[in-house]
N, C-alpha and C positions, 0 to 999 in steps of 0.2 A: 783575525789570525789568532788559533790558540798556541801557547807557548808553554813546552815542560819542561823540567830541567833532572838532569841525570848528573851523580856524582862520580868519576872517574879520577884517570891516572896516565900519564906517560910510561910507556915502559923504557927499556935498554935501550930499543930497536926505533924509539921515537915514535909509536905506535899508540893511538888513545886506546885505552880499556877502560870501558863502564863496568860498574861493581855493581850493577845488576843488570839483565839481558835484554836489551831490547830490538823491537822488530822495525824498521822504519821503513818506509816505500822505497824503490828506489828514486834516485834524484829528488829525494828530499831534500829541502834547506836547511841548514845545521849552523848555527853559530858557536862558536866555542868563544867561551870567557875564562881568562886565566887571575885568577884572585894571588896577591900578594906575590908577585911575579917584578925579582929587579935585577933583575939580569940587564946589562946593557946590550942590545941587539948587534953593534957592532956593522962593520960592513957586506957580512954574509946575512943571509934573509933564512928564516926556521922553514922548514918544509914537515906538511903534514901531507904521509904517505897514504895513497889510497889502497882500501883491502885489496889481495891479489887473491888468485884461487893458488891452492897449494901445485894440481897436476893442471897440467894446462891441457890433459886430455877430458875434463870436467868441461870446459867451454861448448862441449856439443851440446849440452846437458841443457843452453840457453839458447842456443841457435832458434832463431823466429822463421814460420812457417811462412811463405808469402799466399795470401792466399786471391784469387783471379777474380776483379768485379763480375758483378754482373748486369745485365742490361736490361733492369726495370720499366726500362718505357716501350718496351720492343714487345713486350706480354699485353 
């Protein structure tokens, strides 16, 4: 397993920002580590928000073709 590490930020909106761009697969594994962090958690739990698309008319944009087997052993 290779392993890189990106420097980032929390924004306003609870949102991470890396301070430079990066491209990741989708359903990549991601650990995030918070260095110097003392904050007491309390009885509510942090919630890290996943990206959304801005128009939700964008979503066709990903719609997956189904596409029909075929039957190999019948040739």
């Amino acid at each position: 397993m290779s392993v890189a590490t990106y420097e980032g930020f929390v924004d306003e909106s609870g949102q991470v920002r890396l301070l430079e761009p990066v491209v990741l697969p989708i359903r990549a594994r991601v650990f995030i580590v918070v260095p110097e962090f003392d904050e007491k958690l309390g009885k509510q739990p942090r919630h890290i928000y996943s990206p959304r698309l801005v128009n939700a008319k964008d979503a066709a944009d990903f719609q997956l073709n189904e596409v029909t087997s075929t039957d190999y052993a019948a040739l």
